[in-house]
N, CA and C of each residue as an Amber inpcrd file, in Angstrom:
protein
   327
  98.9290000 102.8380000  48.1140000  98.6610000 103.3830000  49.4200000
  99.4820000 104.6510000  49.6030000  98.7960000 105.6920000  50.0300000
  99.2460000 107.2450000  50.1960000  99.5760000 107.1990000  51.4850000
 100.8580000 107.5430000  52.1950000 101.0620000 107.8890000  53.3190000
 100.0590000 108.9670000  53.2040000  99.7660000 109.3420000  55.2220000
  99.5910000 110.6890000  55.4290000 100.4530000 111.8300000  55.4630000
  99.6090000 113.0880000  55.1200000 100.3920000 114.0910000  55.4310000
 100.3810000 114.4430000  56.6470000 102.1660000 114.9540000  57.5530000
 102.1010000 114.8160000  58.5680000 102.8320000 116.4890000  59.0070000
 102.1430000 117.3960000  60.1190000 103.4380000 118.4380000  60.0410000
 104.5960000 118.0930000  60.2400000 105.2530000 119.2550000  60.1180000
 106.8430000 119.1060000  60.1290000 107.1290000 118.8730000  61.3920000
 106.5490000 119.8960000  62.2080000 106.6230000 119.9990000  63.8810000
 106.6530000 118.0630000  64.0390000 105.7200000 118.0730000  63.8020000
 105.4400000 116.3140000  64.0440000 106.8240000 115.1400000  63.5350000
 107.1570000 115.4970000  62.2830000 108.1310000 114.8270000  61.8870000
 109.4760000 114.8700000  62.8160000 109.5680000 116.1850000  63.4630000
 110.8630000 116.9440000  63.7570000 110.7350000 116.1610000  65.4680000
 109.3380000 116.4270000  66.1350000 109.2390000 115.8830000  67.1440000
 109.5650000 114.2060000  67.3250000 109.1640000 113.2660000  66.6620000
 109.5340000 112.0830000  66.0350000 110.6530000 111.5270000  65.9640000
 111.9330000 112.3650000  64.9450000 113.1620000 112.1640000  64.9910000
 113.7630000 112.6710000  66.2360000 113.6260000 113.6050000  66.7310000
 114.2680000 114.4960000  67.9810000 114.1650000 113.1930000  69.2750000
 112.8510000 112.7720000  69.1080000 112.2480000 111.7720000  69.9840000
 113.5950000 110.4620000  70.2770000 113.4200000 110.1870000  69.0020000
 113.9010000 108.9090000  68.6920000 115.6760000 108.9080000  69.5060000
 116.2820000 110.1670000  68.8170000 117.3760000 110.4220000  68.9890000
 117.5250000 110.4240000  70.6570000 116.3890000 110.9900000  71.3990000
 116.7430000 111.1950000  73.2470000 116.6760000 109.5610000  73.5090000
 115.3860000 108.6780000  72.9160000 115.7040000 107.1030000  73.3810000
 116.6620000 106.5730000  73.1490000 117.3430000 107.0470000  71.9130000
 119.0680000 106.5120000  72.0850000 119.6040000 106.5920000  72.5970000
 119.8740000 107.9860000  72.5820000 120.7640000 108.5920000  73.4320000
 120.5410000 107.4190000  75.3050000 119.7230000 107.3120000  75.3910000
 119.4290000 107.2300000  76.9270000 119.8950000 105.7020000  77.1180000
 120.3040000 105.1720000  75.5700000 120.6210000 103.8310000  75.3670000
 121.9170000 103.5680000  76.2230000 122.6400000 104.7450000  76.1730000
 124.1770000 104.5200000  76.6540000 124.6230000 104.0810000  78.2260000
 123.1620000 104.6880000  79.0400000 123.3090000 104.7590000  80.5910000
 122.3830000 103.0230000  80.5480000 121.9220000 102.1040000  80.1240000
 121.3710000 100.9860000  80.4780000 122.2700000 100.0000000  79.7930000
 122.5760000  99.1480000  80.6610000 123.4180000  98.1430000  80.4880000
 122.4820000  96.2550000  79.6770000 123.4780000  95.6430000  79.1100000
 122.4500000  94.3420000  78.8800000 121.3060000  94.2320000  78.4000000
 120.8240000  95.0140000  77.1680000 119.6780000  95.1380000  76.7350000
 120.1480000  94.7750000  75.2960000 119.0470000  93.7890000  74.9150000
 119.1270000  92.8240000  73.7600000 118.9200000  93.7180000  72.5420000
 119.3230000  93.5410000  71.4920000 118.8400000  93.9420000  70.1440000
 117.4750000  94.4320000  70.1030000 116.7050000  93.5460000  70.1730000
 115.0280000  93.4010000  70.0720000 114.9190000  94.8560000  71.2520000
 115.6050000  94.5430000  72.5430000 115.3260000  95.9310000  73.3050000
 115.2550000  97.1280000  73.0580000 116.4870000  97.1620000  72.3050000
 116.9460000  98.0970000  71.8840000 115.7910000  98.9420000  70.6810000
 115.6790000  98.5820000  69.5140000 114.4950000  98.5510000  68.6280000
 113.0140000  98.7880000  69.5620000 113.1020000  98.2090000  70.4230000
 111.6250000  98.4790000  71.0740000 111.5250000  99.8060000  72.1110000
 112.6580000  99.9780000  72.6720000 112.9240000 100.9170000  73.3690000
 112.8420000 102.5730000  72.2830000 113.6940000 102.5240000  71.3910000
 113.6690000 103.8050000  70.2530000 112.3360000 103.4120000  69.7680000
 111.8520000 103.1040000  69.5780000 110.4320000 102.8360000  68.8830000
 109.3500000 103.3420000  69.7220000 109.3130000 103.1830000  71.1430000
 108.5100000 103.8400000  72.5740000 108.6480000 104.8670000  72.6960000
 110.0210000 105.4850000  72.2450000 110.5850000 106.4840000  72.7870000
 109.9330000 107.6190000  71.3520000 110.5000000 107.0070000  70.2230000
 109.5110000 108.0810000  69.1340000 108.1980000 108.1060000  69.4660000
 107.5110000 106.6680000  69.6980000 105.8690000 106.9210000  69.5960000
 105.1140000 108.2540000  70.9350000 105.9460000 107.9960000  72.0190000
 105.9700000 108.2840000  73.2660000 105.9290000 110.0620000  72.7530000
 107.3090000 110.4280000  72.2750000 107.7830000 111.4700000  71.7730000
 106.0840000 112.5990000  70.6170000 105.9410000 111.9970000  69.8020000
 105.0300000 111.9350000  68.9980000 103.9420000 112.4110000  69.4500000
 103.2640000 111.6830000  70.6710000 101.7250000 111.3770000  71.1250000
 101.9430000 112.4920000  72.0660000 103.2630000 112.7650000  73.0810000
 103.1940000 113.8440000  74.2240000 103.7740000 115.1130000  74.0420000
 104.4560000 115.4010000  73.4350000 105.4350000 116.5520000  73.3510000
 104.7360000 117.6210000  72.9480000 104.0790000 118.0660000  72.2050000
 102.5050000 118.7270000  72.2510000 101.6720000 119.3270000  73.3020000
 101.4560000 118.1030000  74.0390000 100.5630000 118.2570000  74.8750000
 101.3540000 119.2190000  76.2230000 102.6200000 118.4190000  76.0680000
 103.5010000 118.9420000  77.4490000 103.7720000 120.3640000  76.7460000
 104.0380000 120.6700000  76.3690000 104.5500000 121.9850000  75.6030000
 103.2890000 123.0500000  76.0080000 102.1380000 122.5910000  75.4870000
 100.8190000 123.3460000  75.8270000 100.9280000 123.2130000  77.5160000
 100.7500000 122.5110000  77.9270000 100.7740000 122.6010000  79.5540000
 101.5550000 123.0220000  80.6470000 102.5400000 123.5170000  79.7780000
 103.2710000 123.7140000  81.0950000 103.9100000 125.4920000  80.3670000
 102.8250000 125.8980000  79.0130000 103.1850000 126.7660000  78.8800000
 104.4010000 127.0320000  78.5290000 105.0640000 126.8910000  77.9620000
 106.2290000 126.6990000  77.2210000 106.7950000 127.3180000  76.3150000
 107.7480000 127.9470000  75.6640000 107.9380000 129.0620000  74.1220000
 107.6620000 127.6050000  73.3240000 107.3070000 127.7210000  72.1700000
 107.2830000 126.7430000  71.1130000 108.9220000 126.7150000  70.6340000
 109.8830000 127.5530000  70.8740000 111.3560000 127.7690000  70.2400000
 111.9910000 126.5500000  71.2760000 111.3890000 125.9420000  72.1590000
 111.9760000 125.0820000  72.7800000 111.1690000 123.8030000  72.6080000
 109.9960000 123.7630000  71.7990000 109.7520000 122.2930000  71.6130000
 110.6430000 121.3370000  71.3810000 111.5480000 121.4550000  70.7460000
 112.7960000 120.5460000  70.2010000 113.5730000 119.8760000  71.2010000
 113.5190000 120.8340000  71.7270000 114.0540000 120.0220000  73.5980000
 113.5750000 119.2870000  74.4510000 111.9540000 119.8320000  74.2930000
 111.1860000 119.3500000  75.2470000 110.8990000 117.5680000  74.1840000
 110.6400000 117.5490000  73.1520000 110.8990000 116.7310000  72.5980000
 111.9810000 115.5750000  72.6110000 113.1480000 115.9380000  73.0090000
 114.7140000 115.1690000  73.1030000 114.1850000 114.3670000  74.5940000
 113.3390000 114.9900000  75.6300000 113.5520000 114.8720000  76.9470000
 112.5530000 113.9740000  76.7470000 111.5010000 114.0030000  76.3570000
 109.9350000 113.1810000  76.0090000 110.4630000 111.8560000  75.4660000
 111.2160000 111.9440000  74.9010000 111.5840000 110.6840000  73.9330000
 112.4450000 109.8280000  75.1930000 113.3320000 110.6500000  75.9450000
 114.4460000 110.1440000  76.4760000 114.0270000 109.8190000  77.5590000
 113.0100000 110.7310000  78.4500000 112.1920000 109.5830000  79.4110000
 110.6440000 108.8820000  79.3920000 110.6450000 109.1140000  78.4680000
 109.1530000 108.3590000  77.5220000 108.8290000 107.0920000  78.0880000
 109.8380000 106.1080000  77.7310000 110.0440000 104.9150000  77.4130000
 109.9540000 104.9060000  78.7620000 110.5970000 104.9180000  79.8380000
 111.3100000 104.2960000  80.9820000 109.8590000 104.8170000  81.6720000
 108.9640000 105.6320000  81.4450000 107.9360000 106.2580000  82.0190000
 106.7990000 104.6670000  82.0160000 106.8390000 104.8850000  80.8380000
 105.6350000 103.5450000  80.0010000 106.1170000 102.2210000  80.8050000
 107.5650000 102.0440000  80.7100000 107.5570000 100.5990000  80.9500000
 107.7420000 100.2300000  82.7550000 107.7780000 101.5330000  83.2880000
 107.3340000 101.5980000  85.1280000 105.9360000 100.9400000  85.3640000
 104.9820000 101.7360000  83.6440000 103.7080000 101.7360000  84.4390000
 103.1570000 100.6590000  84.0420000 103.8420000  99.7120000  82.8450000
 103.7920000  98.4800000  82.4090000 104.0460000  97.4460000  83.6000000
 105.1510000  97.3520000  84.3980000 105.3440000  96.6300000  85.5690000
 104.7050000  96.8690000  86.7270000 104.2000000  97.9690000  86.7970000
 103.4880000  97.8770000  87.9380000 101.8660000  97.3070000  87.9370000
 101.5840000  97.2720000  86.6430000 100.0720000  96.7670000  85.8640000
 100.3360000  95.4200000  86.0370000 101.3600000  95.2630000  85.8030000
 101.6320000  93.7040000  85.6770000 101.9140000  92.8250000  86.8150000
 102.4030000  93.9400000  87.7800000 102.5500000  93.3980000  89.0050000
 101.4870000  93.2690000  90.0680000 100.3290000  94.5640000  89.4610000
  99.3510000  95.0230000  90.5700000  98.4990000  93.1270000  90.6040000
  97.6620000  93.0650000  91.4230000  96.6540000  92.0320000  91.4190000
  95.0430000  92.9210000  91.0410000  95.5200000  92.4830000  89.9800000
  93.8690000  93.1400000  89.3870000  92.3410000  92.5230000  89.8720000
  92.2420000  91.1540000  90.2710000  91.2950000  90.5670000  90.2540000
  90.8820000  91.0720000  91.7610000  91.7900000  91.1500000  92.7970000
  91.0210000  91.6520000  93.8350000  91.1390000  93.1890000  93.5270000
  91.6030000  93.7310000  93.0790000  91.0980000  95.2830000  92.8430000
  89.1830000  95.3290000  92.2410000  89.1490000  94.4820000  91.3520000
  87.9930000  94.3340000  90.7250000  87.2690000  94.1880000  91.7780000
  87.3810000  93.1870000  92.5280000  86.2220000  92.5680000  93.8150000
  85.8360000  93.4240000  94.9380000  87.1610000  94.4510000  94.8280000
  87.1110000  95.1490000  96.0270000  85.8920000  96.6800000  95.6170000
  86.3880000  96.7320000  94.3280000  85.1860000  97.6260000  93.7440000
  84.2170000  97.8950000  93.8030000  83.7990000  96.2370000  93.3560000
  82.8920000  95.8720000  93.0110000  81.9890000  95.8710000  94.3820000
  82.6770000  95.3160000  95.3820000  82.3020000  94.9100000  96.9640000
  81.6170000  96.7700000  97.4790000  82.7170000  97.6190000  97.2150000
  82.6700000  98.8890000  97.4280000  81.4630000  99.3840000  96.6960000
  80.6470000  99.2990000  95.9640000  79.7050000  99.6250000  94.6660000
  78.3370000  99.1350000  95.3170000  78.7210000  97.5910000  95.6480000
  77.5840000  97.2790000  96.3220000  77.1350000  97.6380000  97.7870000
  77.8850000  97.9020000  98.4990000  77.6270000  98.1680000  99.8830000
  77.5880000  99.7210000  99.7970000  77.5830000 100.7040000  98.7690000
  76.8600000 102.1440000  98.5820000  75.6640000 102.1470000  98.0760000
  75.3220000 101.0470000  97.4900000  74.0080000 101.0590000  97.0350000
  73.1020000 100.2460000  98.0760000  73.3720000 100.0420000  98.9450000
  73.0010000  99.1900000 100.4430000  72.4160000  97.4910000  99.7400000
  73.6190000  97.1480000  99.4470000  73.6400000  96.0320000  98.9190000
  74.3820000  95.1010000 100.1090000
């Protein structure tokens, strides 16, 4: 099995990534091993998938991706796992009904 080839930018964004979810390790208290590992792991993938995109969007020099990268990684994680608890918290089933309720009474149902 051949890894892919990946750019450098990409590699560099990745590690840079990884390094801001650590880093951000120091300000959270009581977080297990397993956290820990899952947290740098969010924080590269996080890092990886956005830093790109944010860079293009907000118009940016590319001489500062590396930063914008450190920051992606470092609030990556804490971004994802807000929107994880609040998914988890929302009540989906009446969101569905209410939709659904809403869908039918435009179609004069």
């Amino acid at each position: 099995m051949q890894l892919p080839d990946l750019p450098e930018s990409t590699l560099w964004s990745a590690l840079i990534g990884a390094a801001g979810a650590a880093f951000s390790m120091a300000f959270i208290k009581d977080l297990t091993p397993a956290q820990k590992i899952v947290m740098v792991l969010a924080g590269t993938v996080i890092s990886v998938l956005f830093t790109d995109p944010i860079v293009q969007f907000v118009d940016m020099p590319t001489n500062l991706k590396n930063g914008a990268a450190f920051l992606v990684g470092m609030f990556g994680w804490a971004i994802s796992g807000s929107l994880l608890t609040m998914v988890r918290k929302a009540d989906l089933w009446d969101l569905i009904i209410e939709i659904a309720l809403s869908w039918f009474k435009r179609r004069g149902g």
